[in-house]
NUTORSE-109631 format. One record per atom (N, C-alpha, C): residue in three letters; chain; atom name; x, y, z. Coordinates in steps of 0.02 Angstrom, whole numbers, padded with zeros to 5 digits, always signed. Each point is the difference from the previous one (the first is absolute). Layout:
{site 'ala'; 'A'; 'CA'; {X; Y; Z}} ...
END
This chain:
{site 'unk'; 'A'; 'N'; {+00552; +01007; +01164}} {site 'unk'; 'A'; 'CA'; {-00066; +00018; -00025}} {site 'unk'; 'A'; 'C'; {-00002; -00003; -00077}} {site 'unk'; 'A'; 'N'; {+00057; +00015; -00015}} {site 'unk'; 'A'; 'CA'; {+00010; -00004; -00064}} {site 'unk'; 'A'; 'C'; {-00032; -00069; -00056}} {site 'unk'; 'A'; 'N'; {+00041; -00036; +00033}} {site 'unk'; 'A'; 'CA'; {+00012; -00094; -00020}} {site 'unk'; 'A'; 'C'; {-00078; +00008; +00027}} {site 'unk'; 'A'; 'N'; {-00031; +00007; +00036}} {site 'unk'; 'A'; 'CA'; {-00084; -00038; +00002}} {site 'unk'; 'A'; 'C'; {-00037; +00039; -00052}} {site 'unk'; 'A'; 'N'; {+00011; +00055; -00026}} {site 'unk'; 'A'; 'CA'; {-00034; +00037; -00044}} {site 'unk'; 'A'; 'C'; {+00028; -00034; -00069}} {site 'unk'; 'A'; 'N'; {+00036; -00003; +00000}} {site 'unk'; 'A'; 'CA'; {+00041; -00044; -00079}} {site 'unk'; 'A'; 'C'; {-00029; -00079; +00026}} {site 'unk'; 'A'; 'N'; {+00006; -00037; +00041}} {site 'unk'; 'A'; 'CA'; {-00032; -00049; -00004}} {site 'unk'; 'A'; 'C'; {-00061; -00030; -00037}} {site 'unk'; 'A'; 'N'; {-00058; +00058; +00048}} {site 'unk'; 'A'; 'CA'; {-00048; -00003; -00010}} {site 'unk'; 'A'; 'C'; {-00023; +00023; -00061}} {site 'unk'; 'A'; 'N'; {+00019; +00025; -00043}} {site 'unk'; 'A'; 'CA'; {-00030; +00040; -00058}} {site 'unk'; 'A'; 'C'; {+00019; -00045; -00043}} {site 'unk'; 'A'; 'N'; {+00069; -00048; +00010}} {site 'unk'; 'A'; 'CA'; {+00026; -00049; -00040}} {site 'unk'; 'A'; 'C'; {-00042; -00056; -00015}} {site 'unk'; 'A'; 'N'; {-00043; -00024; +00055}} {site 'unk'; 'A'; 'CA'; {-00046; -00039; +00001}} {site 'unk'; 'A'; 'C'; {-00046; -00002; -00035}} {site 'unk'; 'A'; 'N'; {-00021; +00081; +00028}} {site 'unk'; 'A'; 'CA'; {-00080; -00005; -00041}} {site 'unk'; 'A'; 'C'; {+00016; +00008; -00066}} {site 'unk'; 'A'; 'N'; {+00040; +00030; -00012}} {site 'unk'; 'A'; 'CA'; {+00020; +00002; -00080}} {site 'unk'; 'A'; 'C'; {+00001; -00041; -00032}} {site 'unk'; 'A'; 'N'; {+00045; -00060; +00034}} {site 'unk'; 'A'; 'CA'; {+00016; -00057; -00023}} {site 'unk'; 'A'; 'C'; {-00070; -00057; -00030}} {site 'unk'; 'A'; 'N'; {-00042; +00001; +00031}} {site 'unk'; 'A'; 'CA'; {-00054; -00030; +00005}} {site 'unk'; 'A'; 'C'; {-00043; +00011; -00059}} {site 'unk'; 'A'; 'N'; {-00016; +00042; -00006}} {site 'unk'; 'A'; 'CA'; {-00021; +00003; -00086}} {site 'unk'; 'A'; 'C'; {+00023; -00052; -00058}} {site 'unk'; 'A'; 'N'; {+00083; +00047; +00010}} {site 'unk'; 'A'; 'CA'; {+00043; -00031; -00037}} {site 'unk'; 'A'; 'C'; {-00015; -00088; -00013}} {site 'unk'; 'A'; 'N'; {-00007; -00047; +00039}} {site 'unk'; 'A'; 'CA'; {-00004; -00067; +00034}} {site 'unk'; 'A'; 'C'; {-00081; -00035; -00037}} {site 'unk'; 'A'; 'N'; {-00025; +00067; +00006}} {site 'unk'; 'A'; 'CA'; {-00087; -00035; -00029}} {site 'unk'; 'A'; 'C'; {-00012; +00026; -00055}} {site 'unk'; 'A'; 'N'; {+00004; +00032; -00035}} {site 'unk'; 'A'; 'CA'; {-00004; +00040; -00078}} {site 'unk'; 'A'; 'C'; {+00007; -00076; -00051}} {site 'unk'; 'A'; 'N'; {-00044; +00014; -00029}} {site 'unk'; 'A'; 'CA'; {+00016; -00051; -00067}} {site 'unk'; 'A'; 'C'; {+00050; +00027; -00041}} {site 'unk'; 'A'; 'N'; {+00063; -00017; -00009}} {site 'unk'; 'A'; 'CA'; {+00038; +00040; -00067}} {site 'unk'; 'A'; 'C'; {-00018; +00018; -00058}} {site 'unk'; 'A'; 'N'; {-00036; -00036; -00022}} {site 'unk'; 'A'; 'CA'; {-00025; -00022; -00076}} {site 'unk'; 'A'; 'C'; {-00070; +00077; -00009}} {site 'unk'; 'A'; 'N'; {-00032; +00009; +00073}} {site 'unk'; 'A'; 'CA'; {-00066; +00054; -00020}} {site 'unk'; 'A'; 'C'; {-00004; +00022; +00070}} {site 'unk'; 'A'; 'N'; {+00088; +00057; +00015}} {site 'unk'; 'A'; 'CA'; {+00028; +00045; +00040}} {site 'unk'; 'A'; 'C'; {-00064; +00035; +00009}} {site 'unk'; 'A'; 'N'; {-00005; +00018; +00060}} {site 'unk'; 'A'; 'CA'; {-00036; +00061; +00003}} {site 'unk'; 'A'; 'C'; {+00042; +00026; +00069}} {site 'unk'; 'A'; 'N'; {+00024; +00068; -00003}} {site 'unk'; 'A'; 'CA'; {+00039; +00042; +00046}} {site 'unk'; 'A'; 'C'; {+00062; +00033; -00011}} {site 'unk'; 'A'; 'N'; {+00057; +00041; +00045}} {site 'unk'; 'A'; 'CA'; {+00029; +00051; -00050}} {site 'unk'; 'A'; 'C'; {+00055; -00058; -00036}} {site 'unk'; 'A'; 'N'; {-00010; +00052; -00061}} {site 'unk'; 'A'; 'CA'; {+00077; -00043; -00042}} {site 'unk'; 'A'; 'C'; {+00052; +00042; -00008}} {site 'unk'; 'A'; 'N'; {+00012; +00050; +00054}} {site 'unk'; 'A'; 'CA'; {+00075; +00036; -00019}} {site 'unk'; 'A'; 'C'; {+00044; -00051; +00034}} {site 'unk'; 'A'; 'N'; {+00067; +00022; -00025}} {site 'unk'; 'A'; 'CA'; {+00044; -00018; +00048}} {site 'unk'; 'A'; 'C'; {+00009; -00042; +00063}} {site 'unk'; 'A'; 'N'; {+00011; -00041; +00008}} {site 'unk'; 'A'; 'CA'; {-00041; -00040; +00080}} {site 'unk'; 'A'; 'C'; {-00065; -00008; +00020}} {site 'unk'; 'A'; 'N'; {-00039; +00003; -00045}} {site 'unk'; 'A'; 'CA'; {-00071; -00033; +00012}} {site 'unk'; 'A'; 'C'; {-00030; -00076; -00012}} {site 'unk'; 'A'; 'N'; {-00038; +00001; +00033}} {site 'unk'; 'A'; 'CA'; {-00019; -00065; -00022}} {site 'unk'; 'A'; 'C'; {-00001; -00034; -00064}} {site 'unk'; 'A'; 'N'; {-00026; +00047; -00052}} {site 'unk'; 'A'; 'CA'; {-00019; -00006; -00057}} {site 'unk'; 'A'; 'C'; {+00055; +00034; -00066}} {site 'unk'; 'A'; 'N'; {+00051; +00009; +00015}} {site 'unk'; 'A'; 'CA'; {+00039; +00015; -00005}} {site 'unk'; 'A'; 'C'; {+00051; -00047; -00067}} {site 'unk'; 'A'; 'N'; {-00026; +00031; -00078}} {site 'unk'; 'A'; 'CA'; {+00008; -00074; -00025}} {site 'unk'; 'A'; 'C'; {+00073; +00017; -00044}} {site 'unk'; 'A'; 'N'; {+00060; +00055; +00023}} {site 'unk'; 'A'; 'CA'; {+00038; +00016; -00058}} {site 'unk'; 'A'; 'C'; {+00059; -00043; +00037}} {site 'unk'; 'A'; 'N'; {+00043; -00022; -00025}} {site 'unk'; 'A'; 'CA'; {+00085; -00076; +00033}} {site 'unk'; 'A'; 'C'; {-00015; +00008; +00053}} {site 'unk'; 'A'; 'N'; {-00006; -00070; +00015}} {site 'unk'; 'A'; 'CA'; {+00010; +00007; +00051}} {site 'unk'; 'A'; 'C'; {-00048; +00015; +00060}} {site 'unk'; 'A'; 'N'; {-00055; +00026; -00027}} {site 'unk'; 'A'; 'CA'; {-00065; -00006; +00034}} {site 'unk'; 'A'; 'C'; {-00018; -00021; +00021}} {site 'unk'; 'A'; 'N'; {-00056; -00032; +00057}} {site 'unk'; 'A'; 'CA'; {-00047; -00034; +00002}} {site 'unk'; 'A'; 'C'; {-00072; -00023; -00045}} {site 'unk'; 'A'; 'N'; {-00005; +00055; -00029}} {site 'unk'; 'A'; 'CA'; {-00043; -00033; -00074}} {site 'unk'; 'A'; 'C'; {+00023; +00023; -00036}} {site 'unk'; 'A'; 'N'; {+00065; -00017; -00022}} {site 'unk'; 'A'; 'CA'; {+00029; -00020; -00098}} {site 'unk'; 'A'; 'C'; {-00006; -00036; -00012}} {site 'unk'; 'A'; 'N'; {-00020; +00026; -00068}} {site 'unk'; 'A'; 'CA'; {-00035; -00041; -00052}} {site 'unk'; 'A'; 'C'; {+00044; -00007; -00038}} {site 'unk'; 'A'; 'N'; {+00072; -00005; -00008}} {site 'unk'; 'A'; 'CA'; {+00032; -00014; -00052}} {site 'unk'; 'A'; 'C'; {+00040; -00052; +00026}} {site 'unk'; 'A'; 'N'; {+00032; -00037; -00074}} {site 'unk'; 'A'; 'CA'; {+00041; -00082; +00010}} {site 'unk'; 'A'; 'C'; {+00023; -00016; +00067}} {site 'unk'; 'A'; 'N'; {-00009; -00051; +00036}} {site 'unk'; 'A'; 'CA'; {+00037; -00010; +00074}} {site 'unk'; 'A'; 'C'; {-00048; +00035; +00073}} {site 'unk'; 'A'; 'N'; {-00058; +00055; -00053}} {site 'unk'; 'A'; 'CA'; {-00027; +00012; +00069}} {site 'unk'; 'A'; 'C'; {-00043; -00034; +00034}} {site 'unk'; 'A'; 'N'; {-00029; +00016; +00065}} {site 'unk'; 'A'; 'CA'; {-00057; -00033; +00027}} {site 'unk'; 'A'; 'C'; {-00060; +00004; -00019}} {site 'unk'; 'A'; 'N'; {-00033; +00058; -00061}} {site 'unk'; 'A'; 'CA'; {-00059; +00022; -00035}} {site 'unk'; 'A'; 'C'; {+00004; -00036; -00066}} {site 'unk'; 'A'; 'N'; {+00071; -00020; -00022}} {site 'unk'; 'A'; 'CA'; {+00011; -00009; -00090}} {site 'unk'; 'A'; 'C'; {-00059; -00034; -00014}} {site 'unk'; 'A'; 'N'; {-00042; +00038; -00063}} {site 'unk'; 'A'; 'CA'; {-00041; -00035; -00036}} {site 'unk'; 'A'; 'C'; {+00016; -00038; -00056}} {site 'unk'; 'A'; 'N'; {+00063; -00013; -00005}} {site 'unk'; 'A'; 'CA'; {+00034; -00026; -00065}} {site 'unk'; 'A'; 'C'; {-00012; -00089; +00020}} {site 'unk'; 'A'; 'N'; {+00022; -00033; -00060}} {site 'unk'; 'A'; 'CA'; {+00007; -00081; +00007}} {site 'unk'; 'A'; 'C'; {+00031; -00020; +00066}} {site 'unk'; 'A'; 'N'; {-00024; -00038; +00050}} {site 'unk'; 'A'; 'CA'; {+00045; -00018; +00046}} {site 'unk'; 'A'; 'C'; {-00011; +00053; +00070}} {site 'unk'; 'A'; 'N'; {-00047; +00039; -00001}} {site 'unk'; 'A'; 'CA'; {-00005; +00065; +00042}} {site 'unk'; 'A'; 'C'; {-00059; -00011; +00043}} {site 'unk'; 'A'; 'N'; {-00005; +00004; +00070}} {site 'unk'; 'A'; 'CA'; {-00047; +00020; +00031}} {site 'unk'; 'A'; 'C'; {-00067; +00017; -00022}} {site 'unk'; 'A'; 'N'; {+00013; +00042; -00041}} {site 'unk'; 'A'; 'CA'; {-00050; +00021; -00025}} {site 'unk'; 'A'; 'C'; {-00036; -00006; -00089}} {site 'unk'; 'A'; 'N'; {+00030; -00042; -00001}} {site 'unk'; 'A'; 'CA'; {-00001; -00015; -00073}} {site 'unk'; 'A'; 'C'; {-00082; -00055; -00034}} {site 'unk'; 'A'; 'N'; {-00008; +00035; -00035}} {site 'unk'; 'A'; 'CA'; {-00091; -00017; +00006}} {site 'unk'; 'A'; 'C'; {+00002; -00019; -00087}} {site 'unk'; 'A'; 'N'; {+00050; -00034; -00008}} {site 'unk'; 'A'; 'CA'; {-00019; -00051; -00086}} {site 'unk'; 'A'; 'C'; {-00008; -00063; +00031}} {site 'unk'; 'A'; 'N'; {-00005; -00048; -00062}} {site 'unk'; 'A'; 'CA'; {+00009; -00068; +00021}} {site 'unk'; 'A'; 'C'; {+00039; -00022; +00037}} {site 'unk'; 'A'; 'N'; {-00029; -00034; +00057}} {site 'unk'; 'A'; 'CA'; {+00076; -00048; +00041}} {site 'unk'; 'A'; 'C'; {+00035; +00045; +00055}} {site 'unk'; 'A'; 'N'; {-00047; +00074; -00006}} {site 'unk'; 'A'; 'CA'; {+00028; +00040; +00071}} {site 'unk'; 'A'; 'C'; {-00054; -00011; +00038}} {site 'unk'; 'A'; 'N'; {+00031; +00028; +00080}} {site 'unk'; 'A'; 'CA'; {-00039; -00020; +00070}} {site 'unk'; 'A'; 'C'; {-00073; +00064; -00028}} {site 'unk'; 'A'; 'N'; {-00009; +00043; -00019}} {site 'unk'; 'A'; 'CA'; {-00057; +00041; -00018}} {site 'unk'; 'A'; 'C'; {-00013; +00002; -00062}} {site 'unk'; 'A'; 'N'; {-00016; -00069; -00032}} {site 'unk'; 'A'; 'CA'; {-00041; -00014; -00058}} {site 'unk'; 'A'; 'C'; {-00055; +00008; +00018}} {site 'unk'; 'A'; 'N'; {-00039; +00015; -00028}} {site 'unk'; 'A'; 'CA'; {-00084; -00003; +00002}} {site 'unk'; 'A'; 'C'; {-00032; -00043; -00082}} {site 'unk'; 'A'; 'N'; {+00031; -00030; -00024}} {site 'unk'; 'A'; 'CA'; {-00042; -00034; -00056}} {site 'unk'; 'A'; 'C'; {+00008; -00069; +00027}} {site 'unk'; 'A'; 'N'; {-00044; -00033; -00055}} {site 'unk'; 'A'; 'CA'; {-00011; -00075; +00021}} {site 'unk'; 'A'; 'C'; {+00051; -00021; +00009}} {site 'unk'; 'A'; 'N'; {+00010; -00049; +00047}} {site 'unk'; 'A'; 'CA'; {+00055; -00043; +00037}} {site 'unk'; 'A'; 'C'; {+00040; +00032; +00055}} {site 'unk'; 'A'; 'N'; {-00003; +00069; -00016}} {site 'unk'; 'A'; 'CA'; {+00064; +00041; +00058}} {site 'unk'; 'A'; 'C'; {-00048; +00003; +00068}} {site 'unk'; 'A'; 'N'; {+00055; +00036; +00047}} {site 'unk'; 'A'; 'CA'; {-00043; -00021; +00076}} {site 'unk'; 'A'; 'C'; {-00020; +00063; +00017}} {site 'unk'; 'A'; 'N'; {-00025; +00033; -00043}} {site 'unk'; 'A'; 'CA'; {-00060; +00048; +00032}} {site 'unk'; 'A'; 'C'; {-00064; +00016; -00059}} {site 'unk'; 'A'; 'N'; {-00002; -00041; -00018}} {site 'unk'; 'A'; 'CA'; {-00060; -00029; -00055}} {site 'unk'; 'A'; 'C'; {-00051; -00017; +00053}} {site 'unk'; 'A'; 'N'; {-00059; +00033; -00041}} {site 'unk'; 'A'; 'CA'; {-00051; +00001; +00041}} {site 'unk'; 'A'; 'C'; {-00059; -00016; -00050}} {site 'unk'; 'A'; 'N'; {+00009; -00041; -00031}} {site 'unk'; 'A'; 'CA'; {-00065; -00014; -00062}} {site 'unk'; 'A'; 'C'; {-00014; -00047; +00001}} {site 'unk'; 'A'; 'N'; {-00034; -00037; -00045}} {site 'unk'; 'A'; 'CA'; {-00023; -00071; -00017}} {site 'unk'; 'A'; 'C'; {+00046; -00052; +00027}} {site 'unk'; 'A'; 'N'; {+00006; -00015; +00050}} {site 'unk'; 'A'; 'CA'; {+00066; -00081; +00013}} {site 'unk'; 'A'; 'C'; {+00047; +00042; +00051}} {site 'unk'; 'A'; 'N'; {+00008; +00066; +00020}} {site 'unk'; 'A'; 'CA'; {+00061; +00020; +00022}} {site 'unk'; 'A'; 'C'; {-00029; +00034; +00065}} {site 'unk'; 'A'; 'N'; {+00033; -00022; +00058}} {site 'unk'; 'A'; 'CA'; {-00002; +00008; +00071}} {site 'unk'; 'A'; 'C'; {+00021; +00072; +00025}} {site 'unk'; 'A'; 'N'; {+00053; +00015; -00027}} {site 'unk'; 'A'; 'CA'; {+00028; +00070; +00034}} {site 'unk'; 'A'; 'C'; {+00015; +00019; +00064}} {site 'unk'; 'A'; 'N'; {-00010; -00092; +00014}} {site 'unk'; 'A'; 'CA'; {+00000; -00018; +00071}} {site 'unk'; 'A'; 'C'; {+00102; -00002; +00020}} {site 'unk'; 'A'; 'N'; {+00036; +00014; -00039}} {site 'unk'; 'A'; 'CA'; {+00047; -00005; -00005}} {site 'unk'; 'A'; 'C'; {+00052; +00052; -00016}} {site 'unk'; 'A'; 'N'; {-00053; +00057; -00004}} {site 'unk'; 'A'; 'CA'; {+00032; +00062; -00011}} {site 'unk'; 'A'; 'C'; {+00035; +00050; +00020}} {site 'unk'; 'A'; 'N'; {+00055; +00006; -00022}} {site 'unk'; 'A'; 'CA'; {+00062; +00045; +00064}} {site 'unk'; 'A'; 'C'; {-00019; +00042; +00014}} {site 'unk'; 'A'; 'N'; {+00004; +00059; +00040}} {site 'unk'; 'A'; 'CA'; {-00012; +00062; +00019}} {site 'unk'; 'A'; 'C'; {+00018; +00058; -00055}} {site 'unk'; 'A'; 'N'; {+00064; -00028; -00058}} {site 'unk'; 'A'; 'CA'; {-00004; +00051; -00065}} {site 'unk'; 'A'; 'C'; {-00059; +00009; -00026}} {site 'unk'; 'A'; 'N'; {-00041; -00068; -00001}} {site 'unk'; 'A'; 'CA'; {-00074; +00009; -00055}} {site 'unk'; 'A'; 'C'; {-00043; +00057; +00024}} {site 'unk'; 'A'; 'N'; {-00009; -00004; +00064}} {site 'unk'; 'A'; 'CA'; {-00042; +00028; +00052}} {site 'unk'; 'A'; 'C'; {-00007; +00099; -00026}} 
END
């Protein structure tokens, strides 16, 4: 009875975890949460993580990152720019 109660809670837990944007977490961020952004986390934001907003990062929104929003980047949404191409960080 045990193992189906740990199963199941593992699941639903899990599931959040799976659909959350990293980049604009919303849910708990202690310790084992989804949102959860300190080493090792699921949303850290620092060098190597899955959130990093730095050069080269997931989440990194200058020139030439996947969540630019100025002219040319792919979540530009102005004069000439589609945004039709925009990752789920921009969002």
């Amino acid at each position: 009875m045990k193992e189906i109660i740990f199963f199941t809670v593992l699941i639903f837990t899990s599931i959040p975890a799976i659909s959350n944007d990293i980049c604009n977490c919303k849910g708990y961020d202690g310790p084992g949460g989804a949102c959860y952004d300190g080493p090792g986390g699921p949303a850290y934001d620092g060098p190597g993580g899955p959130a990093y907003d730095g050069p080269g990062g997931a989440c990194y929104d200058g020139p030439g990152g996947p969540a630019y929003d100025g002219p040319g980047g792919p979540c530009y949404d102005g004069p000439g720019g589609t945004g039709q191409s925009c990752p789920a960080v921009c969002k």
